[in-house]
Every structure is written in structure tokens, then in C-alpha cells.
Residue frames as a rotation matrix with the C-alpha (Angstrom) as fourth column:
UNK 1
0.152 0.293 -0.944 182.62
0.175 0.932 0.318 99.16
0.973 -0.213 0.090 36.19
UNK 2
0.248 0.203 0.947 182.05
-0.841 -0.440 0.315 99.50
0.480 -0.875 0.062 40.06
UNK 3
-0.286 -0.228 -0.931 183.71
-0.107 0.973 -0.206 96.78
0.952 0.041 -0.302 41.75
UNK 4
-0.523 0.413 0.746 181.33
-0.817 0.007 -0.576 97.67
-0.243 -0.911 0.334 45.03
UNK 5
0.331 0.736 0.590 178.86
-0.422 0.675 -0.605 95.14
-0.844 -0.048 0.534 43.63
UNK 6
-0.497 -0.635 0.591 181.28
-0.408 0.773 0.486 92.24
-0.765 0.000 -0.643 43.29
UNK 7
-0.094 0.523 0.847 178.60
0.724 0.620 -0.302 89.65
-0.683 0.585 -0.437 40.83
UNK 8
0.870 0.450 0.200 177.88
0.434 -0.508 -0.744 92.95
-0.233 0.735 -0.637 37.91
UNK 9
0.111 -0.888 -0.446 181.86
-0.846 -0.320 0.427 93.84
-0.522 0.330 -0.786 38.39
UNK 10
-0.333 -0.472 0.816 182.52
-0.283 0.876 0.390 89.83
-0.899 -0.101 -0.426 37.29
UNK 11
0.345 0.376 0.860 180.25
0.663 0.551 -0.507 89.62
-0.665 0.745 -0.060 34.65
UNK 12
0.814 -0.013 -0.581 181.79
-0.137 -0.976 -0.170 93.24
-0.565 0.218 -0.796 33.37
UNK 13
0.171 -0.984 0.056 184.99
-0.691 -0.079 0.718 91.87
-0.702 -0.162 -0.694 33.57
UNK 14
-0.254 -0.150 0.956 184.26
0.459 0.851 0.255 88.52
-0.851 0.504 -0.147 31.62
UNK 15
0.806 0.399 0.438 182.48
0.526 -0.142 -0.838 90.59
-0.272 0.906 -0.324 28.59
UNK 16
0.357 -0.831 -0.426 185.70
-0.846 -0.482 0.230 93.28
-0.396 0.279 -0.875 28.44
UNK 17
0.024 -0.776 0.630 187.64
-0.526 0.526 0.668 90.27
-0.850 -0.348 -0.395 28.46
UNK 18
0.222 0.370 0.902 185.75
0.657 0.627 -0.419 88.28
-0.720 0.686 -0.104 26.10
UNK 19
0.916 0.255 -0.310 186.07
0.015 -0.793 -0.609 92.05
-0.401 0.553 -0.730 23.61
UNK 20
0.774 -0.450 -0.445 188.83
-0.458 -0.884 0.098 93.00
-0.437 0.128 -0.890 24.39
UNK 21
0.098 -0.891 0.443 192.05
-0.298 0.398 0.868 90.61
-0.950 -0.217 -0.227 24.77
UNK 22
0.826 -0.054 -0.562 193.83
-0.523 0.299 -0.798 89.52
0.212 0.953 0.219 21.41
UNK 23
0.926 0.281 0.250 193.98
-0.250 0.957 -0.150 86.00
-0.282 0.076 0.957 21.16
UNK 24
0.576 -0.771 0.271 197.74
0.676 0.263 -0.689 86.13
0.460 0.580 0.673 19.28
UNK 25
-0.001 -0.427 0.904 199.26
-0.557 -0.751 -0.355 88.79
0.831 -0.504 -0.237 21.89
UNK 26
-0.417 -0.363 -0.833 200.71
0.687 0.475 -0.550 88.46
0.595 -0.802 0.051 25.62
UNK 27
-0.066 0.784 0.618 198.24
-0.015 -0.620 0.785 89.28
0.998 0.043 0.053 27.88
UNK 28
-0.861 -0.170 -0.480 198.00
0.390 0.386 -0.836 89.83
0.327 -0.907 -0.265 32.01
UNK 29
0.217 0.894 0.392 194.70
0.051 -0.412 0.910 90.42
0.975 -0.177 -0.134 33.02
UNK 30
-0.817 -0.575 0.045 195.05
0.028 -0.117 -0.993 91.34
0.577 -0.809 0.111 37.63
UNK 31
0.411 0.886 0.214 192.83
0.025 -0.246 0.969 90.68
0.911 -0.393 -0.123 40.24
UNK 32
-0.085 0.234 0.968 192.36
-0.935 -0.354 0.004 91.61
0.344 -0.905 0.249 44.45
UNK 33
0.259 0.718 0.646 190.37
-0.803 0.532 -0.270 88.33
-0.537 -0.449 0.714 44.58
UNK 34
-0.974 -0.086 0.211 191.41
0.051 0.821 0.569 84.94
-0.222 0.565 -0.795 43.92
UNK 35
-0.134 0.914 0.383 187.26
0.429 0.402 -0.809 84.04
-0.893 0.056 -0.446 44.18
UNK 36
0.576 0.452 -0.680 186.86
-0.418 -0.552 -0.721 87.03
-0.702 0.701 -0.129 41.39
UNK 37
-0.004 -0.344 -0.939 189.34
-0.903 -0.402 0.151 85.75
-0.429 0.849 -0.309 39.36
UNK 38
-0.952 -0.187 0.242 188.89
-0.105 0.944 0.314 82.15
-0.287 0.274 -0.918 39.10
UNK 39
-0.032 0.999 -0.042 185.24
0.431 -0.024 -0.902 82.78
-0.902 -0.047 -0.429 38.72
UNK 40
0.309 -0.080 -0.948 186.45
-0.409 -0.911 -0.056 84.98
-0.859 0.405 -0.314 35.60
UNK 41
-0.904 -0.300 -0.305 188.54
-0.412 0.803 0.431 81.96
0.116 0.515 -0.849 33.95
UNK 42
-0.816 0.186 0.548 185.80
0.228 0.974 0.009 79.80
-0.532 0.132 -0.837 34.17
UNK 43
0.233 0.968 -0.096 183.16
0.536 -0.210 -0.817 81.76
-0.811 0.139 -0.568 32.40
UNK 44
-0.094 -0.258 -0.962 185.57
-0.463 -0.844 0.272 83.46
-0.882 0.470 -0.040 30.11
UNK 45
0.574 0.791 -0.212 185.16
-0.569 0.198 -0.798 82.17
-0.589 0.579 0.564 26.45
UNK 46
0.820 -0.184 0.542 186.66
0.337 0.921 -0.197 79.20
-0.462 0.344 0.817 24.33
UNK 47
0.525 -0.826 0.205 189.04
0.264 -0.071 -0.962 81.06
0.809 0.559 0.181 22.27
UNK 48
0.424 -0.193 0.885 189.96
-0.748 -0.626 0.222 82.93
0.511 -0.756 -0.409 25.57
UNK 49
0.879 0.060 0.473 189.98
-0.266 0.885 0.382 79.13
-0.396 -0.462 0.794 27.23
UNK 50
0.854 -0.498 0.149 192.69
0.453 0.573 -0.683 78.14
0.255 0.651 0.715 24.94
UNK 51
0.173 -0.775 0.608 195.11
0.010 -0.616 -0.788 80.69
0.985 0.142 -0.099 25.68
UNK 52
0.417 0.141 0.898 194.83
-0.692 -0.592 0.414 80.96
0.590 -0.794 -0.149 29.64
UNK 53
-0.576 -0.628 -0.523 197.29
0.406 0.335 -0.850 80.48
0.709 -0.702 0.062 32.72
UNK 54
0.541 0.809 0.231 195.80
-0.012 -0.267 0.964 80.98
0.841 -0.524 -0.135 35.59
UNK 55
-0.598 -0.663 0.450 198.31
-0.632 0.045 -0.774 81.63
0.493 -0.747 -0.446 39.02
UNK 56
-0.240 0.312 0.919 197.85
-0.861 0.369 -0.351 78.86
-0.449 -0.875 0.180 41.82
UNK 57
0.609 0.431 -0.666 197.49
-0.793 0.355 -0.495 76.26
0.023 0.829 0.558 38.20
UNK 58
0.556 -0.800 -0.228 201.11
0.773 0.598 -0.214 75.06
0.307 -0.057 0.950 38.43
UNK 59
0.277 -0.668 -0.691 203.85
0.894 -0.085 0.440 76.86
-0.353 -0.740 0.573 39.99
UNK 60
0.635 0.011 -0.773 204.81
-0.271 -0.933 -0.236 81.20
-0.723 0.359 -0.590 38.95
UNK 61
-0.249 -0.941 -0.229 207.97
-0.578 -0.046 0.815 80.07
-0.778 0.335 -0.532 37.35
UNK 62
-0.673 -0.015 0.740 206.13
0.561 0.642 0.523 77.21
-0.483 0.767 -0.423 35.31
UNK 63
0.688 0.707 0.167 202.99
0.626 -0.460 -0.630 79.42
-0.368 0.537 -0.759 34.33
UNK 64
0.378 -0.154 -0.913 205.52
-0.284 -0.958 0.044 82.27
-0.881 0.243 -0.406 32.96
UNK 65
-0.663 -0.580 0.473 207.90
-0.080 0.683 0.726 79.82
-0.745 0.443 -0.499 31.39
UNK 66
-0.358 0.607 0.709 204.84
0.874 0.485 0.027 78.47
-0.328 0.630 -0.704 29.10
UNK 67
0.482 0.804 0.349 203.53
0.712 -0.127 -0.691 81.63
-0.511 0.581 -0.633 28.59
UNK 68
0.065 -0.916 -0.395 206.68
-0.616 -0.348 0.707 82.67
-0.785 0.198 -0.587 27.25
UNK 69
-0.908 -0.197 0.370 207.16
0.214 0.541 0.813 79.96
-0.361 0.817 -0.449 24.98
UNK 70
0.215 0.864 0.456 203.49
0.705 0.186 -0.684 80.38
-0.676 0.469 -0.569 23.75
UNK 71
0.794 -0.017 -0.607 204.46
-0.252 -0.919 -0.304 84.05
-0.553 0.394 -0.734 22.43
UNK 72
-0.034 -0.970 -0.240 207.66
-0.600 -0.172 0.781 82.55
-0.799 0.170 -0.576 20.94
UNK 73
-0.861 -0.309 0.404 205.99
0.105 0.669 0.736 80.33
-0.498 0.676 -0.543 18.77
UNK 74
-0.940 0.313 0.134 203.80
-0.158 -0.751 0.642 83.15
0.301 0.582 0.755 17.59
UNK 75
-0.103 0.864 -0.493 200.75
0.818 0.356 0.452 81.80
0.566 -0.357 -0.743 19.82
UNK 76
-0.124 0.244 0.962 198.94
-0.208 -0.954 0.215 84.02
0.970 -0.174 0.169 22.30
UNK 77
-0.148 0.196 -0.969 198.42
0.859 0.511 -0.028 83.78
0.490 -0.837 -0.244 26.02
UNK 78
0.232 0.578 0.782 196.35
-0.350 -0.701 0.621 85.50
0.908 -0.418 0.040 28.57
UNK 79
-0.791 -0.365 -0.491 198.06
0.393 0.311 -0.865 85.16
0.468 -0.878 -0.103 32.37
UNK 80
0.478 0.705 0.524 195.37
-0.154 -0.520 0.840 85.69
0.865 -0.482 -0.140 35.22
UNK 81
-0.358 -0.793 -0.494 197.30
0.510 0.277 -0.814 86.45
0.782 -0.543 0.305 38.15
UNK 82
0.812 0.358 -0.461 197.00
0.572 -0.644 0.507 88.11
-0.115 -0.676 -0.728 41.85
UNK 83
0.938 -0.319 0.136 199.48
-0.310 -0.947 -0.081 90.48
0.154 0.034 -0.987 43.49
UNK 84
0.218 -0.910 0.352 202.19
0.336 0.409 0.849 88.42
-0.916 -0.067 0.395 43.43
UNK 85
-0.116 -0.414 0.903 202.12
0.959 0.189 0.210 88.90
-0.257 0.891 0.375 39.66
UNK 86
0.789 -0.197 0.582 201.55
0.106 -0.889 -0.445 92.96
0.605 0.413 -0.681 39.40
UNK 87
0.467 -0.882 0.061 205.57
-0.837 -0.418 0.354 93.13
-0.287 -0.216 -0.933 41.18
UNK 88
-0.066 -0.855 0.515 208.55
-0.542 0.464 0.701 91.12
-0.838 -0.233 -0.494 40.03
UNK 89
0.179 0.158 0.971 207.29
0.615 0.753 -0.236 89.56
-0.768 0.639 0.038 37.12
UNK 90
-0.200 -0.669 -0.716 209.75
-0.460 -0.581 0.671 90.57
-0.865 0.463 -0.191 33.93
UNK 91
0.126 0.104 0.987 207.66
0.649 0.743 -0.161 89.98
-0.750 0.661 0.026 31.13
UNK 92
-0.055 0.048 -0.997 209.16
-0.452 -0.892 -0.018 92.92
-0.890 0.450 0.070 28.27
UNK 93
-0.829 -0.135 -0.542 208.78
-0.538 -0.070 0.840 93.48
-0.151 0.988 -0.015 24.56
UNK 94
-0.485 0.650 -0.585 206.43
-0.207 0.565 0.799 90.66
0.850 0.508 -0.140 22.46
UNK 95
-0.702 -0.003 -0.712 205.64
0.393 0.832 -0.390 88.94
0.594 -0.554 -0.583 25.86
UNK 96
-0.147 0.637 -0.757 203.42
0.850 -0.310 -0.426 91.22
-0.506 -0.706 -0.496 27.37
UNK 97
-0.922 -0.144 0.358 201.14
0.374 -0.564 0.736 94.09
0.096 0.813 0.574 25.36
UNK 98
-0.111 0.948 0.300 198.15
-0.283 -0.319 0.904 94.30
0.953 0.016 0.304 27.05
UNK 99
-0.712 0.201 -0.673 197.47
0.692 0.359 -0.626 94.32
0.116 -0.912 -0.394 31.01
UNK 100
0.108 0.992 -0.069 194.12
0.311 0.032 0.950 94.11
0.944 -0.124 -0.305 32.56
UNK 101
-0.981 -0.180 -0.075 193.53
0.055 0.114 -0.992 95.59
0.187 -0.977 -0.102 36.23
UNK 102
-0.238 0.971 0.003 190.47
0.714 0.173 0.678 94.50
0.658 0.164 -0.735 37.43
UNK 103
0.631 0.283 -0.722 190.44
0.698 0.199 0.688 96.99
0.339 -0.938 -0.071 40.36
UNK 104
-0.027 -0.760 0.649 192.74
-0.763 -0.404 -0.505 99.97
0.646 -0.509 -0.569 41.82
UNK 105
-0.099 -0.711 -0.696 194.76
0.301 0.646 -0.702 97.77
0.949 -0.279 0.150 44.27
UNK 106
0.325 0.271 0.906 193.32
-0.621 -0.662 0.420 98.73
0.714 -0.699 -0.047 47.40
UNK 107
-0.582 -0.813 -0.026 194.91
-0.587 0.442 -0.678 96.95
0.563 -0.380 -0.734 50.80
UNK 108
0.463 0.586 -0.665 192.78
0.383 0.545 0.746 94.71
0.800 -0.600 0.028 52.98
UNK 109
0.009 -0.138 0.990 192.75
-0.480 -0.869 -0.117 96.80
0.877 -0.474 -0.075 56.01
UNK 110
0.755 0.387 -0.529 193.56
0.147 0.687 0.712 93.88
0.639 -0.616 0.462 58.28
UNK 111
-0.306 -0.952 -0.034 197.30
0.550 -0.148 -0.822 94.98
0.777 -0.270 0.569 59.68
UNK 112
0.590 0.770 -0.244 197.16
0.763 -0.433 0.480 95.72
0.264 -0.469 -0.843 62.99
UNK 113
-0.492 -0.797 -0.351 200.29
0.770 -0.586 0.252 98.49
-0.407 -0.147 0.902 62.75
UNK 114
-0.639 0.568 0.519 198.01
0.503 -0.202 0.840 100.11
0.582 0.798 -0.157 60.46
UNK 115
-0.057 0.947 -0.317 195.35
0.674 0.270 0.687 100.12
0.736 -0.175 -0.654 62.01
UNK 116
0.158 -0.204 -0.966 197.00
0.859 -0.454 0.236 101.68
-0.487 -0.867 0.103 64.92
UNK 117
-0.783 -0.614 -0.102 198.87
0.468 -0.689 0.554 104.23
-0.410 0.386 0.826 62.78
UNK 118
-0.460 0.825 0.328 194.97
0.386 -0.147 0.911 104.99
0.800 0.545 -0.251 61.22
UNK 119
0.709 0.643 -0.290 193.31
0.630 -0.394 0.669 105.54
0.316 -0.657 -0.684 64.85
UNK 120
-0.061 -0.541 -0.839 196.65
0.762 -0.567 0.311 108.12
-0.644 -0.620 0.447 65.45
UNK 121
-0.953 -0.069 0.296 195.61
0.259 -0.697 0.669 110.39
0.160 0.714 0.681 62.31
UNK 122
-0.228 0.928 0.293 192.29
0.614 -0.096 0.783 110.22
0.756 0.359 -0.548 62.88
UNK 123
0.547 0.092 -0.832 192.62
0.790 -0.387 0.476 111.31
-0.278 -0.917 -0.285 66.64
UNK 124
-0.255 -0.684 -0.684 194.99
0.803 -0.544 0.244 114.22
-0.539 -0.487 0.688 65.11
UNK 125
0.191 0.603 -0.774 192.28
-0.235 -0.738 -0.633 115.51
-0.953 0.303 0.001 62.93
UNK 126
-0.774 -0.317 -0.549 193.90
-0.543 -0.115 0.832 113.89
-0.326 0.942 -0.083 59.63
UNK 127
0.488 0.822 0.293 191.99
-0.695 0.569 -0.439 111.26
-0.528 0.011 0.849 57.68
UNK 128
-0.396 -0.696 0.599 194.04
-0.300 0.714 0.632 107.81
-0.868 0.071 -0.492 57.67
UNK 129
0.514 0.369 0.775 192.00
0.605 0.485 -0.632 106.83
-0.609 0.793 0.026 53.72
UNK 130
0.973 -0.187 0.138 193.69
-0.033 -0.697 -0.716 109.73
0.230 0.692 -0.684 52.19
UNK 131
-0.097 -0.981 0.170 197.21
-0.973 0.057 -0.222 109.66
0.208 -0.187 -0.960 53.94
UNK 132
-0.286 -0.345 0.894 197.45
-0.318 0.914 0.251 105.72
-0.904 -0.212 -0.372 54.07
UNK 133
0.111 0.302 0.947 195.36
0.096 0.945 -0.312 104.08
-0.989 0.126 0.076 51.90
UNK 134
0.913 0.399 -0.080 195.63
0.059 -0.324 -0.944 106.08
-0.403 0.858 -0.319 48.76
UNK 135
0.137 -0.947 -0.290 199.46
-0.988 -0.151 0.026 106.68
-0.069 0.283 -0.957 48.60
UNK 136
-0.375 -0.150 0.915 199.28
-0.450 0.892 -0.038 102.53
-0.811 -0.425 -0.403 49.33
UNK 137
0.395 0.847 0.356 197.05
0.159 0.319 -0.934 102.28
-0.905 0.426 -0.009 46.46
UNK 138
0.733 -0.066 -0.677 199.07
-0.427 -0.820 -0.382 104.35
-0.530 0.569 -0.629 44.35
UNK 139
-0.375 -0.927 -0.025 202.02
-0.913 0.364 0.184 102.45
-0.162 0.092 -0.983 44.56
UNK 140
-0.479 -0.255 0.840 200.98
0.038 0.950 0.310 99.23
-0.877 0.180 -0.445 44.37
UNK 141
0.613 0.749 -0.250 198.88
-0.091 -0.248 -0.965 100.93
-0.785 0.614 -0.084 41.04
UNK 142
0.482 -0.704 -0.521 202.28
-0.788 -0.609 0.093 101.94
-0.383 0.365 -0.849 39.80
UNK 143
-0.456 -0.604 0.653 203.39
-0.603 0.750 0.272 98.71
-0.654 -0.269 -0.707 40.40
UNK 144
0.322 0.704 0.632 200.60
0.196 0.604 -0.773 96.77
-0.926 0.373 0.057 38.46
UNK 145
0.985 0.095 -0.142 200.96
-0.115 -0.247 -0.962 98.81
-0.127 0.964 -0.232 35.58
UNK 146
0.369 -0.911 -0.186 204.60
-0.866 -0.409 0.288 98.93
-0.338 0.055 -0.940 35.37
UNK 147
-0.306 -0.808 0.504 204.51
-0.332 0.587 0.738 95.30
-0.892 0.058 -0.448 33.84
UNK 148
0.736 0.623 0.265 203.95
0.356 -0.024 -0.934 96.52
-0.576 0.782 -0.240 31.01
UNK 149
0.867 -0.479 0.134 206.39
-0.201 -0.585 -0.786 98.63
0.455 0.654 -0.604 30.01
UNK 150
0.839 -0.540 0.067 209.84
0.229 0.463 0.856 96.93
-0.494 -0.703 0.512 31.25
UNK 151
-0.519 -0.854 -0.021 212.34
0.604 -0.384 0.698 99.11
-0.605 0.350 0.715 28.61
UNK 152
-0.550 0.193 -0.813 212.06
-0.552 -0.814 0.180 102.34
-0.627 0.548 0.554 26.13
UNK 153
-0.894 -0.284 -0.347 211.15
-0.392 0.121 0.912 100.17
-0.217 0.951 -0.219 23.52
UNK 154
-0.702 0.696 0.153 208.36
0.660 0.716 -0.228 98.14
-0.268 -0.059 -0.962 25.23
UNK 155
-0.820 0.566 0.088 204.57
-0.559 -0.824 0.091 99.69
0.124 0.025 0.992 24.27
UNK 156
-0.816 0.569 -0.101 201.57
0.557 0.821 0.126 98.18
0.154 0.047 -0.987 24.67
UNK 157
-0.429 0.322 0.844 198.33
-0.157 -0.947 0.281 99.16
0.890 -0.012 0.457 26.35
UNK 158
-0.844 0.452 -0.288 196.61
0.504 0.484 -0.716 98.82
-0.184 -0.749 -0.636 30.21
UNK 159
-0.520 0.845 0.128 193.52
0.151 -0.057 0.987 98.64
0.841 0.532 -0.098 31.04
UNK 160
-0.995 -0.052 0.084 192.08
-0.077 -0.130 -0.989 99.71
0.062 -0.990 0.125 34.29
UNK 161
-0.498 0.820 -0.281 188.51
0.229 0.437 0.870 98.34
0.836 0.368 -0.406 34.95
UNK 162
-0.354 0.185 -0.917 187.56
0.845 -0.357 -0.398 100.32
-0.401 -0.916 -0.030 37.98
UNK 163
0.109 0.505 0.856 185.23
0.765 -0.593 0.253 103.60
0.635 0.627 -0.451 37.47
UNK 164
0.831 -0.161 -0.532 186.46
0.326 -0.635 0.700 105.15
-0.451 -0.756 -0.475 40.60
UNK 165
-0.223 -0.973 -0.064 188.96
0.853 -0.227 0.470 106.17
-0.472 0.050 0.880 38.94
UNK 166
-0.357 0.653 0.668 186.12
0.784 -0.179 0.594 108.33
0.508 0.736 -0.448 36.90
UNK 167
0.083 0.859 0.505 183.65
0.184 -0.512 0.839 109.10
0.979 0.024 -0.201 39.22
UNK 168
0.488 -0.112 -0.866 186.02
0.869 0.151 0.471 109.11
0.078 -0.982 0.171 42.94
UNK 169
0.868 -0.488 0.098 187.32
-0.475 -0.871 -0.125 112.47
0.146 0.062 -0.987 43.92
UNK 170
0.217 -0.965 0.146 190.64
-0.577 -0.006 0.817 110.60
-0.788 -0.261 -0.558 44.78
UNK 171
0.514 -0.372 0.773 190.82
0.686 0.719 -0.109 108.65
-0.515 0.587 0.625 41.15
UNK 172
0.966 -0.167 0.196 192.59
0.081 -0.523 -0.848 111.60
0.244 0.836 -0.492 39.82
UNK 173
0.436 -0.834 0.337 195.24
-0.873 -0.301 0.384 111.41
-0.219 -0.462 -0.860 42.41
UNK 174
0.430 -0.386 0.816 195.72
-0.126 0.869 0.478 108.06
-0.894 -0.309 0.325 41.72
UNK 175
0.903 -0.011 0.430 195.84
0.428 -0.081 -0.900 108.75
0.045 0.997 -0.068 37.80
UNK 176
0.811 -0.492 0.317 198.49
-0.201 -0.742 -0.639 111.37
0.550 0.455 -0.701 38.54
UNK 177
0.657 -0.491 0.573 200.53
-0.625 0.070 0.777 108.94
-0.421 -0.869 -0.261 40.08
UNK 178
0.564 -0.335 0.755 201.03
0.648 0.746 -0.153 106.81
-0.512 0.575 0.638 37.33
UNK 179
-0.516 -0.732 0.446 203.95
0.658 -0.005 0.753 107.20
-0.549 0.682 0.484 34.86
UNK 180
-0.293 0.271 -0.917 203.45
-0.672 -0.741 -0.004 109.73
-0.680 0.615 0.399 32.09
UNK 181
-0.645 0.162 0.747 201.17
0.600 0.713 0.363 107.37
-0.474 0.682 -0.557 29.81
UNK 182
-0.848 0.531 -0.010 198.80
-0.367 -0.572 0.733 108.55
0.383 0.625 0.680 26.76
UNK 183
-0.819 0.550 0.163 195.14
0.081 0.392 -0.917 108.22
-0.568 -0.737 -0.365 28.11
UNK 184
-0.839 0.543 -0.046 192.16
-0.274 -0.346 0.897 107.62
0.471 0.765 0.439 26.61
């Protein structure tokens, strides 16, 4: 899935969804884009409808809460969160078994410290997308995935909906940043 062309990543994202997620499992599906993800909930599919939190719904603390208690009374739930929810959010074991990233976690290149620190590599011959934006990416990749697995015991499985990771010469670096997981 190519998330350059934004309307054929969304509809990509709603059919995975619609496939993939199980309905009786704790689920976090991540997006970049509020617009992509609220555009994702509303098109995603009745059984899907039933289960979904959505960040920006009712407060982080009340959307986990509930979707905590859903999994405790053997129900399923599918969180759709931004980046607030791929750091800090401790959801281990039963409570979380399946995360979605729509995207590799690229920054919005709006900082102007950045920016600056970008036109001083570039002017020293480096190339500020490879030393900034990718190690930036990495980490906040690491980060995404990493709420999944929150002790030895947790397993589950992630999904990464992005094909640059495929078909970009820098999705392998970004692959071989992540934890030792089994790929497929």
C-alpha cells in the first residue's frame, strides 16, 4: 500500500481492516493523519463499528479504560489512535494482540531547528533524509510497534501497511531497526 496517494492508501486500509482485525481480540490500528483515520472509522464495517474507540471520542484515559474492560469481559475492541497512542500507552498480555501501522511514522518537517540542522548537512555534503529523518522514523517505528509486546510473555502480531518498507532502499534500514521479530 503506498501511502503517496492518500484516497487508494484509505480505501487499502479500510479493506485490510475490514480482513484482517479479529472482532474478539485487542486491537490498535495507528495513523499520521487524524483526516486518514477518522475517514477509516467511518467507512470501516458494522462488526468492526461495534468494537471501535476512536482517540479525540472521549478522553485517552476513558477510551483505554473501556477498551480494557471490553477484553475483560471476553469482548473485542479495535483502538484507532494517533501518536500519542504509539508511546506510553501500557496495554500487555490479552489487551492488545494485534497492532495496525498505517504508515512508517515519518515527521512533518515543520521544526524550524530542524530545518536549520537539515540546510547544515546538506551544505556539508551529507543528506539531512538519511541522517535525520530516517533514524527519526526509526524510533518513533520502534516506538509504535513496541505496544505490542510490553513483557516476555506478551505475543501477538503487527502489521505495517506501508510498501516502502518493500520497495524503498531505506525500508530495510528501518526493518533492521526494529526489535528481533519473526517476519513474514
Amino acid at each position: 500500500m503506498s501511502p503517496n496517494r492518500v484516497e487508494q492508501h484509505t480505501a487499502e486500509i479500510i479493506t485490510y481492516l475490514n480482513e484482517h482485525v479479529d472482532v474478539e481480540k485487542g486491537s490498535l490500528a495507528l495513523f499520521s493523519s487524524r483526516r486518514q483515520m477518522e475517514e477509516v472509522a467511518q467507512s470501516l464495517s458494522s462488526k468492526l463499528q461495534e468494537i471501535l474507540l476512536m482517540q479525540g471520542e472521549q478522553s485517552k484515559r476513558v477510551i483505554l479504560d473501556s477498551h480494557k474492560a471490553r477484553i475483560d469481559e471476553g469482548k473485542g475492541s479495535l483502538l484507532l489512535g494517533l501518536a500519542s497512542f504509539a508511546e506510553g500507552v501500557d496495554l500487555p498480555g490479552k489487551y492488545l494482540t494485534c497492532v495496525y501501522i498505517a504508515k512508517i511514522p515519518f515527521a512533518v518537517p515543520d521544526d524550524p531547528v530542524e530545518a536549520t540542522l537539515a540546510e547544515w548537512i546538506q551544505k556539508r555534503g551529507g543528506n539531512p533524509f538519511m541522517e535525520i529523518t530516517i533514524p527519526d522514523a526509526s524510533l518513533r517505528l520502534v516506538q509504535a510497534t513496541g505496544r505490542l509486546l510490553r513483557s516476555e510473555q506478551d505475543a501477538g502480531e503487527i502489521h505495517i501497511l506501508d510498501k516502502r518498507l518493500r520497495t524503498k532502499r531505506y525500508g530495510s534500514q528501518l526493518i533492521n531497526s526494529l526489535p528481533p521479530y519473526k517476519y513474514q
